[in-house]
Structures are given as C-alpha cells and as structure tokens.
VOGU-3710 file (C-alpha; in Angstrom, 3 decimals, decimal comma):
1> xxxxxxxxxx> 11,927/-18,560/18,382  9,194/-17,311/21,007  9,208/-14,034/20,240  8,933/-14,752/16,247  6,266/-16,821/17,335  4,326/-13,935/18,894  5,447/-11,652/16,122  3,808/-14,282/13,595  1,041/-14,526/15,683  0,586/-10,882/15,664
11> xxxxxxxxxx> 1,029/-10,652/11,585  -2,432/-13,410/11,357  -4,464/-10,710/14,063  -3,636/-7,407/12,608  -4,441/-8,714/9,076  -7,387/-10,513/10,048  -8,643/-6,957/12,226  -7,736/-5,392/8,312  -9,606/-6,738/6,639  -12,711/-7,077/8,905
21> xxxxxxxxxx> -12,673/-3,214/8,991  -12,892/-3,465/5,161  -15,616/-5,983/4,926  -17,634/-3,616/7,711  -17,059/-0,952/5,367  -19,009/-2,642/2,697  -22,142/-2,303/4,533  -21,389/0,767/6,932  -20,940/2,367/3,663  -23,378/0,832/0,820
31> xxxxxxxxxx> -23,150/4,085/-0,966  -19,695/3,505/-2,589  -20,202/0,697/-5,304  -17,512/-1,935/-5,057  -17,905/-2,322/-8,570  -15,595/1,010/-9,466  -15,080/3,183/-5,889  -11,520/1,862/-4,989  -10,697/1,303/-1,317  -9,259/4,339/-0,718
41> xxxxxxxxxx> -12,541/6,060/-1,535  -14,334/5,181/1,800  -12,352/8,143/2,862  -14,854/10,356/1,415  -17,791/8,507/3,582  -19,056/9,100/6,610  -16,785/6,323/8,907  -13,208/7,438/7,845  -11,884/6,309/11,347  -12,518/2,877/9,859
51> xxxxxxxxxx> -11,066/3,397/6,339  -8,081/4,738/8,937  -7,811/1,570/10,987  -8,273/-1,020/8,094  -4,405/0,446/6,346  -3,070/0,886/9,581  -3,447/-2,836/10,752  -2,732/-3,665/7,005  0,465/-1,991/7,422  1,313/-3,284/11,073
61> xxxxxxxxxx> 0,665/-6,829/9,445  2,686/-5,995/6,648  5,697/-4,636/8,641  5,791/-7,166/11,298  5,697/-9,897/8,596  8,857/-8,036/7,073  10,767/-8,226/10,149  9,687/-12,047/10,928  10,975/-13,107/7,242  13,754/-10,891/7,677
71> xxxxxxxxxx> 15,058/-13,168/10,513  14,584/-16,687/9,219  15,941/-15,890/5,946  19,296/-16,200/4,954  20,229/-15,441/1,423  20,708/-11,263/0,191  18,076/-11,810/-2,099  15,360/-12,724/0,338  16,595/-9,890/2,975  16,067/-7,636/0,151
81> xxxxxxxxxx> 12,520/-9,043/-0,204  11,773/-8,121/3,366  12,781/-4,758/2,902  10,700/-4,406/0,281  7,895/-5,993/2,279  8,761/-3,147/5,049  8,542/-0,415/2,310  5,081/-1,915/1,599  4,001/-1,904/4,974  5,305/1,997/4,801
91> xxxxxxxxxx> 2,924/2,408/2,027  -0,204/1,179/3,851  0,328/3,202/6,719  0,844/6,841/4,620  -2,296/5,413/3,389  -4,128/5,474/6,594  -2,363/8,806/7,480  -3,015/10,559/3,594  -6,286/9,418/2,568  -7,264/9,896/-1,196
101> xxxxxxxxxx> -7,618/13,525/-1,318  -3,961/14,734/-0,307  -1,277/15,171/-2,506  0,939/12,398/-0,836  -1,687/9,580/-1,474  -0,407/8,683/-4,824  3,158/8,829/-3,129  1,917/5,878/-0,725  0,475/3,843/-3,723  3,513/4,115/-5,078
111> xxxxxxxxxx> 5,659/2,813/-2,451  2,972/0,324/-0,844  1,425/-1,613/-3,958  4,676/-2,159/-6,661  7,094/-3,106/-4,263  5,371/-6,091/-2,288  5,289/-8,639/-5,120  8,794/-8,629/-6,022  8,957/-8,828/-2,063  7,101/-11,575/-1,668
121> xxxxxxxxxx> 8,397/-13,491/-4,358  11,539/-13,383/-3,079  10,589/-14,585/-0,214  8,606/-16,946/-0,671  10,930/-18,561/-3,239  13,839/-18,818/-0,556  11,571/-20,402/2,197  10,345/-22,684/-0,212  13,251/-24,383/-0,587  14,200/-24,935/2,798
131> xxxxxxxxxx> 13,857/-28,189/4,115  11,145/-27,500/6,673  9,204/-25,438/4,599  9,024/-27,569/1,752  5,342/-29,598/2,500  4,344/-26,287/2,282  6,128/-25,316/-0,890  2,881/-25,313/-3,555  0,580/-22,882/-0,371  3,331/-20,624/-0,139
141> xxxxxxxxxx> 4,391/-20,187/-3,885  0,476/-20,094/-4,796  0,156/-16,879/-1,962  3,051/-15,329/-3,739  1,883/-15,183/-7,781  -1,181/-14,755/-6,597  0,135/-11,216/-5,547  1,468/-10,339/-8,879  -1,609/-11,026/-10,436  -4,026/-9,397/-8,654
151> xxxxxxxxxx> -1,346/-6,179/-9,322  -1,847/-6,949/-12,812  -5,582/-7,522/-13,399  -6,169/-4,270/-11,579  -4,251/-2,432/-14,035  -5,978/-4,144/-16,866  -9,629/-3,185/-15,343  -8,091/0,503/-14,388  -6,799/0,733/-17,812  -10,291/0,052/-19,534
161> xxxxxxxxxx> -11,867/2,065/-16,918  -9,875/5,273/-17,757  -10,380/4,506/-20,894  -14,083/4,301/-21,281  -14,437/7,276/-19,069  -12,069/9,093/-21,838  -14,250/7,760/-24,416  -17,677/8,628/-22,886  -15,942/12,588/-21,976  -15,990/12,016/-18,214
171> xxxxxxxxxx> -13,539/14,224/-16,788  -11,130/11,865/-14,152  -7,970/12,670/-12,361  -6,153/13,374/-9,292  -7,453/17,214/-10,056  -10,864/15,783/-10,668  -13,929/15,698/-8,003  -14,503/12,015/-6,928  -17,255/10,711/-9,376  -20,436/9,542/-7,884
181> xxxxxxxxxx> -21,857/7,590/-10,877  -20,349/6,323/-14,357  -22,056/5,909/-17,534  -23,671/2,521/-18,230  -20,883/2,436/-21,169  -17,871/2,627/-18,928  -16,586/-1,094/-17,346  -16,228/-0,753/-14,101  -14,868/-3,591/-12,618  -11,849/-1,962/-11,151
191> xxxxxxxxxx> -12,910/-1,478/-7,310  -13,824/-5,649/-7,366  -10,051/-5,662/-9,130  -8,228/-3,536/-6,357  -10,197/-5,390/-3,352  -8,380/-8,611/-4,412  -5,463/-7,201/-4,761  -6,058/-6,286/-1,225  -6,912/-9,534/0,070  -3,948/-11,485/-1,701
201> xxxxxxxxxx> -1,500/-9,077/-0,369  -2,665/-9,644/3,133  -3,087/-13,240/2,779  0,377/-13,325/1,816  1,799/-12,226/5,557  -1,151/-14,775/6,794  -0,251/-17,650/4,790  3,181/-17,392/5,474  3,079/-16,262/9,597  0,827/-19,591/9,752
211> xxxxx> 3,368/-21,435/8,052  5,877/-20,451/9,845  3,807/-21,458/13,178  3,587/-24,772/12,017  6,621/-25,937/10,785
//
C-alpha cells in the first residue's frame, strides 16, 4: 500500500509539472492564439523543449495512474480500463517524441486521445462502487464524463473549424503548412476546445490518485 501511495503521489506531481509547462507556454509563446493553434502547435515555436516536457509528464502521469488502478481493481472490465489508460499514456509520450510535423503524430492522437475515456469510465465506474470509495462516488464519476465530453466538444469546434476554412477556400491538412492567421469568418474555438480536453484528462489521474490517498 506504500508504494501505491508513492506511485499516486507521483501521478498528482507529474500532472501538476504538465500542465504548468502548458500554462508557461501560453505566455512564453503569445504568438500561437489559443483560440485555434492546438497544443501540439507550440512545436513550431521557439521553446519546443517545453512543448516536449509538458506530454512527457502528461504521459508519465497517465501511465503511472494506469498501473495504480490496475492494482486496486478487481473486475476484467476495469483491468481493461487501465490498459487502455496505459495505451493513453503511450499516446502522450509519441507525442512528446513526434511533434506535429512527423508522420507518426496523427498515429499518437490516435492511440492517446480515443482510448482514455472508455478507460476512465471503466474505471471510475468500478471504484465507485466499492465501499471505501463511495463518499467519493459523485467527484470521481463527475472526473470521468467530464472526459468524454471534452472529446466530444472538440470534435464539434474542429468540425466547424474545418468546415469554415473549406468554405472560406483555406487550404488545411496534414500536407498543408501550419496556418498563421484564419479569416474573421472561420470559428475558431477549437484550440480553447482541445486545452480542456487536456485538462480533464489529466485531472482525471489527479482526482482519482488523491482519492485514492485519502480513502
């Protein structure tokens, strides 16, 4: 119980030194509008080291909170969630190591982002109803849907995005240069869409690592 004690203690530090590297980032680099530019994008800036360290310690927090849920749960369902948590925490770190310009980016999107809500759901549903977890039920389950919506509300805002680009003849793709301004006519709310989804999938390991520490 020690040891998952330091490991949850270590899921809270390397998600909390995430996502300080991404708030730095906001200011470090002012030149990417947080509007539209997606995470990923500070890449292209001038402080990639700290684009770098922000998906590494996201995916160190993300990995270590797969192996902590992977040994208090107990039904197949829930290991599988952890799994999926680990392939998550996979995706985050091919992230760090592919940044938005190589081809294997949109490889690590693919197995980072879709496969830690069904993850956490799991989860999070099979700790809630265990008898020690269960004043903590409502925090827990919250953290959890909270995941799946962010997931969805950035493909709504990246699907009207694309779609006013289309409209207004902007040119956008994986082939495509990065674009440094949008028309007034597009809606970009996409990169404020994508940052929460960043911030409720880290929460998630938080919320439940500080659970676990306090039941």
């Amino acid at each position: 119980m020690e040891n998952l004690s330091a490991i949850a203690t270590m899921v809270i530090a390397s998600g909390a030194i995430s996502l300080f590297c991404l708030l730095i980032l906001h200011f470090v680099s002012a030149e990417f509008n947080p509007a539209w530019r997606m995470v990923s994008e500070y890449a292209l800036g001038k402080h990639k080291w700290l684009i770098t360290s922000f998906f590494i310690f996201w995916s160190i927090s993300t990995m270590l909170a797969a192996y902590l849920s992977f040994n208090i749960v107990t039904s197949k369902w829930a290991v599988f969630g952890s799994i999926l948590i680990f392939v998550s925490g996979t995706g985050a770190l091919m992230g760090g190591l592919f940044d938005v310009k190589h081809k294997l980016h949109g490889l690590s999107f693919a197995l980072g982002v879709p496969t830690f809500p069904v993850g956490a759901l799991l989860v999070a549903y099979h700790l809630s109803n265990q008898n020690n977890w269960l004043p903590h039920r409502n925090e827990l389950l919250i953290s959890a849907h909270s995941v799946w919506v962010s997931l969805v509300l950035m493909g709504v805002s990246m699907g009207l995005f694309i779609s006013g680009l289309k409209k207004a003849g902007v040119p956008f793709g994986p082939d495509q240069e990065p674009l440094s301004e949008i028309p007034k006519s597009v809606i970009g709310i996409n990169g404020y869409a994508n940052r929460l989804l960043v911030l409720t999938y880290i929460s998630f390991n938080l919320v439940m690592s500080y659970i676990f520490l306090n039941v």
